[in-house]
C-alpha positions as CSV (number, residue, x, y, z in Angstrom):
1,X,-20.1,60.7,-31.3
2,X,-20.4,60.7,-27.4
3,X,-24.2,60.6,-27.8
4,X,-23.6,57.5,-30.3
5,X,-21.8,55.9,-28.0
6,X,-24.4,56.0,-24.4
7,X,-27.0,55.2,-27.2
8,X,-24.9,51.6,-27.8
9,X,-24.5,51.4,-24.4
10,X,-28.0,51.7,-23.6
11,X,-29.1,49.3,-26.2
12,X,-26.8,46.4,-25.3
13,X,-25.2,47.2,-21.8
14,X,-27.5,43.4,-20.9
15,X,-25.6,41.9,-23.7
16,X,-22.1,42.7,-22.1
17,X,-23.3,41.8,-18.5
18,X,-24.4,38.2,-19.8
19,X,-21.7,37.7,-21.4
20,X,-19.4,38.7,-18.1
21,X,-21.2,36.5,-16.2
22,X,-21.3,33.7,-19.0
23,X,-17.3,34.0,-18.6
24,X,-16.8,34.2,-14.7
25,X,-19.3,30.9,-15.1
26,X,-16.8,28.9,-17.8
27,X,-14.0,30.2,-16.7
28,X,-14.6,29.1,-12.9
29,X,-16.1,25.4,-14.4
30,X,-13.0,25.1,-16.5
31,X,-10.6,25.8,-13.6
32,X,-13.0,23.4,-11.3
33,X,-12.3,20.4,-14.1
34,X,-8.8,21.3,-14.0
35,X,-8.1,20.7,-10.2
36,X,-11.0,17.8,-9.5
37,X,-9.2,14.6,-8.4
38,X,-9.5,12.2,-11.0
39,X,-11.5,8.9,-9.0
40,X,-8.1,6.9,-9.4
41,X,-6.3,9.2,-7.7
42,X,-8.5,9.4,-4.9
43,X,-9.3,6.6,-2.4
44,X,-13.0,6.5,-0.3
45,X,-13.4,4.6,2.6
46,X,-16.4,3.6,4.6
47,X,-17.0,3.0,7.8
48,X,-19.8,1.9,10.0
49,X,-18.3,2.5,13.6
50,X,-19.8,5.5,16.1
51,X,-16.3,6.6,16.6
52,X,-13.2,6.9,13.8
53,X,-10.3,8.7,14.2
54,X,-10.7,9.8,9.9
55,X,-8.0,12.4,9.9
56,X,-5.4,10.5,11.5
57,X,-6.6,7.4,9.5
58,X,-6.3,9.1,6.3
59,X,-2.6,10.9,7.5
60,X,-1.2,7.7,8.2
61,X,-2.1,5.6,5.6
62,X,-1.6,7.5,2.5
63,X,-0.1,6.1,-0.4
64,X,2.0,7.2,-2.8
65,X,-0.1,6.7,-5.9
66,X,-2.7,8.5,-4.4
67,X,-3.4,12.5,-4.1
68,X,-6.4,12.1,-1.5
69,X,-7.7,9.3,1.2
70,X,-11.6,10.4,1.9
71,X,-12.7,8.9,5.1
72,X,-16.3,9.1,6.1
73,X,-18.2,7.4,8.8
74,X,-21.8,6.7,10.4
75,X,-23.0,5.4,13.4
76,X,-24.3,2.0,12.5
77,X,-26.9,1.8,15.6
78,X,-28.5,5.0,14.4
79,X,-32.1,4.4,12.5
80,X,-30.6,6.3,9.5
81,X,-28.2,3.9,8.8
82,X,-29.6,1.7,6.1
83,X,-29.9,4.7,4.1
84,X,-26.8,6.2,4.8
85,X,-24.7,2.8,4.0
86,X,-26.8,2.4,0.5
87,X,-26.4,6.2,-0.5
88,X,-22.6,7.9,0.8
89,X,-21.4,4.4,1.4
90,X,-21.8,2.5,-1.6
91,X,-22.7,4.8,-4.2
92,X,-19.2,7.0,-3.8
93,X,-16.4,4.4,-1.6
94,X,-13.8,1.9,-2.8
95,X,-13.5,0.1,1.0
96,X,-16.3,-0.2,2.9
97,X,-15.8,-1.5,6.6
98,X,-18.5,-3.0,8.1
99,X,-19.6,-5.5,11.4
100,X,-19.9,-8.9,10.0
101,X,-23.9,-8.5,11.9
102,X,-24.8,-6.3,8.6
103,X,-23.9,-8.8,5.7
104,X,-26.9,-11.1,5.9
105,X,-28.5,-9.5,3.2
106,X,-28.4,-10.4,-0.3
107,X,-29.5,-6.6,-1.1
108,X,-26.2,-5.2,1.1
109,X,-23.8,-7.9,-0.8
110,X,-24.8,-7.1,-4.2
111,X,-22.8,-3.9,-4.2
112,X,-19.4,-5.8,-2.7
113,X,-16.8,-7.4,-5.2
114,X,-16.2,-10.9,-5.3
115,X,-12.8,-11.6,-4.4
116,X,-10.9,-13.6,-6.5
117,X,-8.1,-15.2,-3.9
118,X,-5.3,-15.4,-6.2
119,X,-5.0,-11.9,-6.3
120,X,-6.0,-11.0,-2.5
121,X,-2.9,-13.1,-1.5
122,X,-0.8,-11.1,-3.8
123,X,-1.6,-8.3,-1.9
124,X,-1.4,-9.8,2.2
125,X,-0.9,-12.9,3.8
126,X,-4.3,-14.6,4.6
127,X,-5.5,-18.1,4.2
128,X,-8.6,-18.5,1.8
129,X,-10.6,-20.1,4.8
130,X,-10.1,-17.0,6.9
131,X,-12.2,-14.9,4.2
132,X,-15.1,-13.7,5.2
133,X,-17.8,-15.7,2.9
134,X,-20.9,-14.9,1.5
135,X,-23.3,-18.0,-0.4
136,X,-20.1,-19.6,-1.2
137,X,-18.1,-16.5,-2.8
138,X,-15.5,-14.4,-0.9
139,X,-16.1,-11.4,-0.4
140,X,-14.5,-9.2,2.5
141,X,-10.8,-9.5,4.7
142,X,-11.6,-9.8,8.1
143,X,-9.6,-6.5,10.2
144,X,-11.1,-6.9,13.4
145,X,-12.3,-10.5,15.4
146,X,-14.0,-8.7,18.6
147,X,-10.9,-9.1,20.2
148,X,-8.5,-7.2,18.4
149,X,-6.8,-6.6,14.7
150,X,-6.5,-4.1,12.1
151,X,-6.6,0.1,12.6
152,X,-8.2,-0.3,16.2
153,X,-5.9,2.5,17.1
154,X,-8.3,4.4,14.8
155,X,-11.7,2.4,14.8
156,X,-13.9,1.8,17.7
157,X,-15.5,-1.4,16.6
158,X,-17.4,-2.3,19.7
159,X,-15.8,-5.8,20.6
160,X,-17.7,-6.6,17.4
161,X,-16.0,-8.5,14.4
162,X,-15.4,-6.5,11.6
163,X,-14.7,-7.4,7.7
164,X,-13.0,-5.2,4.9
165,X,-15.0,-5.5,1.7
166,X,-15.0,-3.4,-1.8
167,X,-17.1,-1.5,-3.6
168,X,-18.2,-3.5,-6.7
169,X,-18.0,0.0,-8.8
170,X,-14.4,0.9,-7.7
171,X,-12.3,2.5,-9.8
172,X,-9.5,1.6,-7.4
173,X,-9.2,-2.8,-7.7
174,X,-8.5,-3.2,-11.2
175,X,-6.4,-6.3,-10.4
176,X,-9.7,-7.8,-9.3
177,X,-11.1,-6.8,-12.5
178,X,-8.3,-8.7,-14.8
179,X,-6.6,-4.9,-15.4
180,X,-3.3,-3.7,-13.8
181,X,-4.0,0.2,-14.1
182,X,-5.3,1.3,-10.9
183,X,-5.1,-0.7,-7.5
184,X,-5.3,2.1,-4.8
185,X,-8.0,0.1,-2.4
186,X,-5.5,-3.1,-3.1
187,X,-2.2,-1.1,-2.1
188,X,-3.8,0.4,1.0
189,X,-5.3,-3.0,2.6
190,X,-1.6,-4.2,2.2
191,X,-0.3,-1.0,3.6
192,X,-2.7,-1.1,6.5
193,X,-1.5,-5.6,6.9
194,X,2.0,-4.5,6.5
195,X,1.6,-1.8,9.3
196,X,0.0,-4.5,12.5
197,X,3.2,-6.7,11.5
198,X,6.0,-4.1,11.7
């Protein structure tokens, strides 16, 4: 009997080490599933500034219907940044903050939402003219005029204006999409407006 049993273990010991490691690999996936953030319960932010205080800016402004505020940056002098604000900040942001100097360029405004003003003023006090504008459509809030404005506390915009815009594949501005589910990028702009006016 003992000898039956090292002969099964000979034979098959690779069968119970793949399947060990078949169920430390599922069993770590499924638990990775289970804690991921869902993308509307997360909001991404963009910035093109050489200096952001993210940590603070994400502290501070947290919301309520949200379990994580991503902040990410990138020097928008550097030679890289093209690339960088077409890859990590379009392809995975809801708010993108960027010098009005950058947006004239049909290629950079094809990944921003049109703003539909009816909405915006829902969410802030601003006058349609005061939109930043973009061929005739509206397209970001302006938060900084060179002089001062929004989140300079945690921005360093260079004495360069600075407009607010959204990622046209947000999961986060469903008002702006005729839905009413998820409006995380929405709440924080008003947080962020309601914050300069306390």
């Amino acid at each position: 009997m003992n000898e039956q049993i090292k002969r099964h273990f000979r034979l098959y010991l690779w069968l119970y080490i793949v399947t060990l490691i078949f169920s430390i690999v599922l069993i770590t996936h499924i638990f990775s599933l289970l804690s991921r953030v869902k993308e509307t319960e997360k909001l991404s932010i963009f910035i093109a500034a050489d200096d952001v205080a993210y940590s603070r800016l994400s502290e501070d402004f947290k919301l309520d219907t949200t379990k994580k505020i991503e902040v990410d940056y990138y020097d928008p002098n550097d030679n890289l940044f093209n690339k960088v604000l077409l890859t990590r900040g379009v392809n995975f942001t809801d708010i993108i903050i960027l010098p009005v100097s950058l947006l004239d360029n049909i290629r950079i405004m094809s990944n921003f939402k049109i703003l539909d003003y009816e909405v915006i003023k829902k969410y802030i006090e601003i006058e349609e003219s005061d939109i930043f504008t973009y061929n005739g459509k509206l397209y970001g809030i302006p938060i900084y005029d060179g002089s001062n404005g929004y989140l300079d506390s945690y921005i360093n915009y260079n004495n360069e204006p600075y407009v607010l815009l959204f990622n046209i594949d947000s999961k986060n501005i469903d008002n702006l999409n005729r839905k009413k589910e998820h409006n995380n990028a929405l709440l924080w702009l008003k947080k962020v407006f309601e914050e300069k006016n306390v």
